[in-house]
C-alpha positions as a LaTeX table, in Angstrom:
\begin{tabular}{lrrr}
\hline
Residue & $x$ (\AA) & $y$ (\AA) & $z$ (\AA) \\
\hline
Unk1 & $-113.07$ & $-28.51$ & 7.28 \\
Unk2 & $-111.70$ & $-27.61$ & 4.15 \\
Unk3 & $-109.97$ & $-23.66$ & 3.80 \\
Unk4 & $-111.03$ & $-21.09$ & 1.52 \\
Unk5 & $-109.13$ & $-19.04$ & $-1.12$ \\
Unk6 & $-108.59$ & $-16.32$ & 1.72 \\
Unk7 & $-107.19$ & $-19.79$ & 4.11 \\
Unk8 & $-110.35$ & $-19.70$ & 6.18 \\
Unk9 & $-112.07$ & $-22.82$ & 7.24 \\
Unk10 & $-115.43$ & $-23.83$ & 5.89 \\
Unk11 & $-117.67$ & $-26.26$ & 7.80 \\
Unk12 & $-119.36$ & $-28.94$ & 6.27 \\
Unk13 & $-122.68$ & $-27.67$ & 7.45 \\
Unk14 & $-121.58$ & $-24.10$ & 5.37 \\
Unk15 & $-121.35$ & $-26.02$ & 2.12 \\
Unk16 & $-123.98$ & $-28.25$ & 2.56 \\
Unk17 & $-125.93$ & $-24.82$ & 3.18 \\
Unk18 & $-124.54$ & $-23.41$ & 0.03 \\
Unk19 & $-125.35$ & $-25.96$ & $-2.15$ \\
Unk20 & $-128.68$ & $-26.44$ & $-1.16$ \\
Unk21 & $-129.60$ & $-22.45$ & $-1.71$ \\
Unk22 & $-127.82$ & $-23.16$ & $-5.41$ \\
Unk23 & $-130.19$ & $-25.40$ & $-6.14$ \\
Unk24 & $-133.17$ & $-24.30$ & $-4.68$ \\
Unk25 & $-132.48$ & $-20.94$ & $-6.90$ \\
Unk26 & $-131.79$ & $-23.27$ & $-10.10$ \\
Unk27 & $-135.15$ & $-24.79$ & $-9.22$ \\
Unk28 & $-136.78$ & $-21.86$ & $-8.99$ \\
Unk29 & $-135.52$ & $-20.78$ & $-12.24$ \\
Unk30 & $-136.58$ & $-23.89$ & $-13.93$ \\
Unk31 & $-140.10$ & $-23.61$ & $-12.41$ \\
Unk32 & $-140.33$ & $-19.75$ & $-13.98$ \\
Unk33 & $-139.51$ & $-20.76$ & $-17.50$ \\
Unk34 & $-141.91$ & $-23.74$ & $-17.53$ \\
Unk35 & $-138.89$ & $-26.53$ & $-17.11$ \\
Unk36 & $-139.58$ & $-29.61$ & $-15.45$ \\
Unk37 & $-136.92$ & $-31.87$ & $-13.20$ \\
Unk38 & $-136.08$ & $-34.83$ & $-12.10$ \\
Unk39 & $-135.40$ & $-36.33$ & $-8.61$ \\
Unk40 & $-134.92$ & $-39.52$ & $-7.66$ \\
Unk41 & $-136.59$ & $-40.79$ & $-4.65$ \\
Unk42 & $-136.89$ & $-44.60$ & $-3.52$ \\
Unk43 & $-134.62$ & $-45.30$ & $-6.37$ \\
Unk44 & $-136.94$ & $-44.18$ & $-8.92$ \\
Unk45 & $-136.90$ & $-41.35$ & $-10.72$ \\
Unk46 & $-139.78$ & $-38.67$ & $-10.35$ \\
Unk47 & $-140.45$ & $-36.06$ & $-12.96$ \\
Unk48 & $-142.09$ & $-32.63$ & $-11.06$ \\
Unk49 & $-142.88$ & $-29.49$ & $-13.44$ \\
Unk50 & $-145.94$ & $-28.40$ & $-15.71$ \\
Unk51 & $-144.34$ & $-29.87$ & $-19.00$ \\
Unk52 & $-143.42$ & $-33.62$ & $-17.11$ \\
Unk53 & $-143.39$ & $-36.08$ & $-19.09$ \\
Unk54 & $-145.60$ & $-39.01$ & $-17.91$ \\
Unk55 & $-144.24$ & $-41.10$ & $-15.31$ \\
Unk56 & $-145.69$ & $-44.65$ & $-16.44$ \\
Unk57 & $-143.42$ & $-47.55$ & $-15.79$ \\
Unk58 & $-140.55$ & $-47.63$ & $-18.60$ \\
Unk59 & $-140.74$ & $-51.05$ & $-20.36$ \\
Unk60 & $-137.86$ & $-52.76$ & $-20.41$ \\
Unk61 & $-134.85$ & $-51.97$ & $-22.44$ \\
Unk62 & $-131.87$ & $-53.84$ & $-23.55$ \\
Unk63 & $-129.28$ & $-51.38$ & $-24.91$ \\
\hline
\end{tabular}
């Protein structure tokens, strides 16, 4: 547990919860304006959103 500004304890579960509202409401936000965003599932990234850009297979790349 890790103590607050006024030394009370917050749980894990209490952050976790408070993140996850944060960014559901930044999600939310996005989706109102017409912003798209990425997540990364199966360790590939997915594009979700109106305005996406395509999600073909990237060729690849040598930097």
């Amino acid at each position: 547990m890790t103590p607050n500004a006024d030394g009370q304890r917050i749980s894990a579960a209490t952050i976790l919860e408070s993140l996850s509202r944060a960014v559901e409401k930044e999600l939310e936000r996005k989706r109102k304006l017409g912003h798209y965003y990425v997540t990364y599932e199966n360790g590939a990234a997915r594009f979700h959103g109106d305005d996406a850009p395509c999600q073909e297979k990237p060729e690849d790349t040598q930097v």
